[in-house]
C-alpha positions, 0 to 999 in steps of 0.5 A, a space after each residue: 500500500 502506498 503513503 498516500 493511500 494509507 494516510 489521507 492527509 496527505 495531498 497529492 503532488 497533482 492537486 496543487 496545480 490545475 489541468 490547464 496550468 501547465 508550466 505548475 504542473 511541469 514545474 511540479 514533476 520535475 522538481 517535486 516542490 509544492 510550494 515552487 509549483 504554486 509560485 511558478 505562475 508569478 515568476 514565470 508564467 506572468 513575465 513569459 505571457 507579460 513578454 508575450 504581448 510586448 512581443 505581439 505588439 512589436 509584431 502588430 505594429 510592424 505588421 500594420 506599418 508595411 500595410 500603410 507603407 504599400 498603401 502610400 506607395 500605391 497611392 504615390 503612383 497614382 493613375 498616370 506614370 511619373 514621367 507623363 503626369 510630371 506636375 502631381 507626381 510630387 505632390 501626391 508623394 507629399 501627400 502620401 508621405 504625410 497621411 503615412 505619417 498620421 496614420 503610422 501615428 494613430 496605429 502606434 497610440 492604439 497599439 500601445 494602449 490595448 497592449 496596456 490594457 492586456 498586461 493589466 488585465 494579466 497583472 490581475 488588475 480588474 480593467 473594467 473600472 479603468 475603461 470605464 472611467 477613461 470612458 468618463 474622463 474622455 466625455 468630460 474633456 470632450 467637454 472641457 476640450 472643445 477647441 482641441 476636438 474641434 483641431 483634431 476634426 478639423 485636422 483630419 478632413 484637412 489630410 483627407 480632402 487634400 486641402 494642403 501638404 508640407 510644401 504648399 504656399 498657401 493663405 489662411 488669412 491672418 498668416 501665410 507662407 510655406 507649409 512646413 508642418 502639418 498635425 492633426 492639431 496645428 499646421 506650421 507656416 514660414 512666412 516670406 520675412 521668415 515668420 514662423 505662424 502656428 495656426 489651430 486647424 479649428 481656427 482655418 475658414 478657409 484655405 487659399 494654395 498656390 501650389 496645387 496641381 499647377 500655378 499661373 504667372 500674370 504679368 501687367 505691361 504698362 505702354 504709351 497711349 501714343 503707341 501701335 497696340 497691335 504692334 505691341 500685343 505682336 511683340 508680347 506674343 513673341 517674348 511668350 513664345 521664346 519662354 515656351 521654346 526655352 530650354 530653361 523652362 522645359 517643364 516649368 511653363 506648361 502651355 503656350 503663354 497667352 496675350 490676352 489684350 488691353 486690360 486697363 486705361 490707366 491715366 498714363 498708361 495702356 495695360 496689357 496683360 500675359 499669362 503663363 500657366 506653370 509648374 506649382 511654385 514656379 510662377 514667380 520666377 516665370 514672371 520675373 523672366 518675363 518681366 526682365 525680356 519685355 523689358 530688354 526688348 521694348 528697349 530694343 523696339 523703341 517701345 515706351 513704358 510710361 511713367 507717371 507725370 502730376 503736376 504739383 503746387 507748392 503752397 510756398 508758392 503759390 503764397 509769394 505769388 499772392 503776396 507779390 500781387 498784393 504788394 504791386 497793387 499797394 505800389 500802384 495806389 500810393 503811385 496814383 495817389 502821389 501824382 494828385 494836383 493839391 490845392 493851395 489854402 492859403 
């Protein structure tokens, strides 16, 4: 008869640990110690199960990082290859780089706050009561937080719908300049004077971009009344053609310029306009190129660009003249009066 059957009591080794509890019920066979069996949950199997899913975070994340690194690939390349849709080419990498980056964001905070949750809950904290009260904590900073709600919503239809990306010179209103950051909560601006703006994304009305998909120079030539317009327009005509065939603007003036007449009689001057569409961000250093040809070749033709002519009154002046008149006048009386026969009284 055995020691376990003729004294009851005694435990058996087996019933320490549950069926389920594998690493206590190997524990017990091989080393035949209760007590490290009934500890071998808290000092292996936690930090094996706590690593666990630092591992299957690490893992998750990655995972869900390649999914959004081929979707923003895909999305670089659009319908049309680079080398035919030269002008969005850049701008949709911008923009897939910059929803990457949001998005990359959001999945790691997830991530890392479910796998929190998870060691918790393995920790044998009672999770319930925290989800719970972040529930409740996050309704009443929904309350409290308005504006910064207002931010983040705002900030998301911003990358959704494209409005801008880093790069863009855009107009907000009170400031603008070139966008160098742009976050679900605030958009960062250089201003042309070096001016860094930070402005809420709740806070933008509206967005003016001059930057996107494809931009315009406008250049205004101001001429003579006195000069042939039609001889003129030609002149025009011909300078725009010459930036379209340089070689130095392959790329940059996107279609034939055009001259598309008189635009303004200005008190001392015929205003012609001419406007070339162009690569985003371009249109500046086309219209300087364009305003420094016309220039050289008006020169060139004898064509006169008139400058402005007032005729001015200086009160000084006009004040001597007044007195001058003033002091003829008394001149001429006391004259008049001095040559008066007087009559002799005695």
């Amino acid at each position: 008869m055995s020691l376990v059957a003729s004294n009851p009591d005694i435990i058996p080794l087996a019933s320490v640990c549950e069926d389920d509890e594998w690493i206590c019920n190997f524990v017990l066979d091989t080393t035949d110690n209760e007590r490290l069996a009934e500890w071998s949950d808290v000092l292996i199997g936690m930090p094996l199960a706590i690593l666990g899913l630092l591992l299957l975070g690490v893992v998750l994340r990655w995972a869900l990082h390649r999914v959004v690194d081929r979707l923003a690939k895909r999305a670089e390349r659009g319908v049309l290859p680079d080398r035919i849709d030269v002008v969005n080419a850049t701008r949709r990498k911008q923009r897939a780089a910059t929803m990457a980056g949001v998005f990359k964001s959001i999945i790691t905070g997830l991530v890392v706050v479910i796998i929190l949750t998870m060691m918790l809950s393995q920790l044998g904290v009672n999770v319930a009561p925290i989800i719970a009260s972040a529930g409740i904590i996050g309704l009443a900073l929904s309350f409290g937080a308005q504006s910064l709600v207002k931010d983040f919503v705002s900030g998301t239809f911003i990358f959704i719908e494209d409005q801008y990306g880093v790069g863009d010179v855009v107009d907000l209103g009170e400031a603008s300049g070139t966008v160098e950051a742009v976050t679900l909560r605030m958009t960062r601006l250089r201003a042309l004077d070096g001016t860094v703006w930070y402005v809420p994304n709740g806070e933008i009305l509206r967005v003016g971009n001059q930057s996107q998909n494809w931009a315009r120079a406008v250049v205004d030539v101001g001429v003579g009344y006195g000069e042939d317009l039609a001889r003129v327009q030609q002149v025009l005509r011909e300078i725009a053609h010459d930036v379209w065939q340089d070689e130095d603007f392959d790329g940059v003036v996107i279609e034939e310029p055009e001259v598309t007449g008189v635009e303004n009689l200005a008190p001392d001057s015929v205003t012609l306009r001419v406007l070339v569409k162009t690569a985003p961000l371009q249109q500046w250093a086309v219209a300087r190129s364009l305003r420094q040809r016309i220039k050289a070749r008006f020169d060139y033709e004898g064509i006169e660009i008139p400058f402005a002519q007032r005729v001015v009154w200086h009160r000084e002046e006009k004040q001597a003249q007044t007195d001058q008149a003033e002091a003829d006048e008394a001149a001429e009386a006391a004259e008049a009066a001095g040559s008066r026969p007087t009559t002799d009284q005695g």
